[in-house]
C-alpha positions as CSV (number, residue, x, y, z in Angstrom):
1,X,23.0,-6.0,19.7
2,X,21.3,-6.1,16.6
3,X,23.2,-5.1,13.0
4,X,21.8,-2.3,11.6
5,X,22.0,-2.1,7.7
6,X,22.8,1.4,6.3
7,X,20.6,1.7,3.2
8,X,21.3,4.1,0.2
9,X,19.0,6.9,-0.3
10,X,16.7,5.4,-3.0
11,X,15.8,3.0,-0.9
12,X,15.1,4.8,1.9
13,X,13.0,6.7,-0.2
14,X,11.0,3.5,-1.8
15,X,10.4,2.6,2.3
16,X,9.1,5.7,3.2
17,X,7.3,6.3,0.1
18,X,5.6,2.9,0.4
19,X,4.9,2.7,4.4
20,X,2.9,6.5,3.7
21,X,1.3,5.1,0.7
22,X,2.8,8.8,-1.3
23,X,3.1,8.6,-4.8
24,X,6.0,10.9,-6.1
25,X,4.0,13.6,-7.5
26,X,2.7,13.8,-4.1
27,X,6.5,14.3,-2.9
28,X,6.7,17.0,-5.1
29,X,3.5,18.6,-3.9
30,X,4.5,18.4,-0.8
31,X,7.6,19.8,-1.1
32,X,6.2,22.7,-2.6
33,X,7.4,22.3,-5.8
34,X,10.8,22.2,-5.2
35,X,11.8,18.3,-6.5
36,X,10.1,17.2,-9.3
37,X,8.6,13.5,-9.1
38,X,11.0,12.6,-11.9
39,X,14.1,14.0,-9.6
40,X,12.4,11.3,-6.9
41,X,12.2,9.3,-9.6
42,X,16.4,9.2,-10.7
43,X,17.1,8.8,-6.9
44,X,15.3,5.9,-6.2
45,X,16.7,4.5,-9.8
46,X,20.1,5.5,-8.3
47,X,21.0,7.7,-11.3
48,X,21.4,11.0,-8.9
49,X,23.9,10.1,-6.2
50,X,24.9,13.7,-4.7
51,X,21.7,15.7,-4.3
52,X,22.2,19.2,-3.1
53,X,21.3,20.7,0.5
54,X,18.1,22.3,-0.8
55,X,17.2,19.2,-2.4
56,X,17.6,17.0,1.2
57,X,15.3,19.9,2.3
58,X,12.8,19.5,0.0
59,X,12.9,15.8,-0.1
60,X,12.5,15.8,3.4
61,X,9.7,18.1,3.1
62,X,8.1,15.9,0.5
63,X,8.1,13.1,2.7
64,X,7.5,14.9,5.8
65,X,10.4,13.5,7.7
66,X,12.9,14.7,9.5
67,X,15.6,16.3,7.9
68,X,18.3,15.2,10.2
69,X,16.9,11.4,9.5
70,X,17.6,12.3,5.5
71,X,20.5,14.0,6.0
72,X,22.1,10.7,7.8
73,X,21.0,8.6,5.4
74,X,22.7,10.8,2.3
75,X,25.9,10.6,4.1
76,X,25.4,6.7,4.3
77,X,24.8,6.4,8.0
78,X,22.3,3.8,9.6
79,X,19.0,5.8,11.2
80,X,19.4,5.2,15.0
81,X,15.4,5.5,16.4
82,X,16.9,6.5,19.5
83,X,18.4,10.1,18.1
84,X,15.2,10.7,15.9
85,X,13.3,12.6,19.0
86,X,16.2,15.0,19.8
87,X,16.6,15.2,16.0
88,X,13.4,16.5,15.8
89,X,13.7,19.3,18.2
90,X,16.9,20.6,16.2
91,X,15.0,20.6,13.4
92,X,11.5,22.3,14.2
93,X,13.3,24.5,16.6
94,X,15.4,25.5,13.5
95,X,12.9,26.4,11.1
96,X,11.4,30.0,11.2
């Protein structure tokens, strides 16, 4: 079984930032306004450590991930590919 590697929050943002080509005023736009590229910014830098609900919601917005995925990743657990389908179907079938 492989290891998996749990990465910090700033770095899963750099990933996913740089595998969608986004730049992060495009994270903010996407997000509707509600993080500000310089708050994407201080999280990557890893000067903002405890972001708040809303903010996970937004970033995941941002990004256009699953929220589950970032919320997993905030608490510092490894993203298991095999929950991110069923993950998915909480999510959508939670927004309204």
């Amino acid at each position: 079984m492989p290891k998996r590697t749990v990465e910090s929050l700033g770095q899963y943002l750099a990933r996913i930032i740089k595998e969608k080509q986004l730049k992060q005023r495009e994270v903010q736009e996407n997000s509707g306004g509600q993080i500000t590229d310089g708050y994407v910014r201080r999280i990557m830098a890893g000067k903002t450590d405890n972001p708040s609900v809303r903010k996970l919601q937004a970033l995941a917005r941002g990004l256009s991930v699953d929220e589950d995925e970032i919320f997993r990743v905030a608490r510092g657990q490894s993203i298991n590919s095999n929950s991110k389908s069923s993950s998915k179907r909480r999510s959508q079938s939670s927004k309204k």
